[in-house]
Residue, then its C-alpha position, 0 to 999 in steps of 0.5 A: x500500500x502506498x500512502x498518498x497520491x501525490x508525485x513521489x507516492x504515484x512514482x513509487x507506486x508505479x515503480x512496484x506495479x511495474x516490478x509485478x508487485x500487487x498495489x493500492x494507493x490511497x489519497x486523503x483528498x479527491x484527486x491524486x497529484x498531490x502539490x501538482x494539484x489544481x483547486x478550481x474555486x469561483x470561476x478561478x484556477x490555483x496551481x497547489x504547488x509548484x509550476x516550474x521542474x528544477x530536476x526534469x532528469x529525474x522525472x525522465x529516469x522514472x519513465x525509463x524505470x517504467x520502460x516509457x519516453x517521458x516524451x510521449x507523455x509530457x511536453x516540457x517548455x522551458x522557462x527563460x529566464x524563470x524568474x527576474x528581479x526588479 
């Protein structure tokens, strides 16, 4: 069983499912994603946690743990430059 359906517990998950292991992933709220949630409130959109990938690699390692191109499931546009300073 893993507990909570956010990024880490869905890869971990994903990781056992893959190496034959029978599992369940409970989640406290309504929808898995965890801080890459979404909150729709009053016609407006909040993102829940961060909207930008520090570490794309690592989420590129996970697919190929799982035999999959990150590529055929998530376009990702960099950020130039991702913050400024004024």
């Amino acid at each position: 069983m893993v507990i909570g359906a956010g990024v880490g517990g869905l890869a971990a998950a994903a990781r056992l499912a893959h190496a034959g292991l029978d599992v369940q992933v409970v989640e406290q709220t309504s929808a898995p994603g965890g801080r890459c949630a979404q909150l729709h409130a009053d016609g407006y959109t909040f993102d829940m946690g961060p909207t930008i990938l520090l570490m794309p690699e690592v989420v590129e390692r996970t697919f190929q743990a799982l035999g999959r191109k990150m590529s055929a499931y998530l376009r990702l546009q960099r950020c130039e430059p991702n913050y400024t300073i004024r």
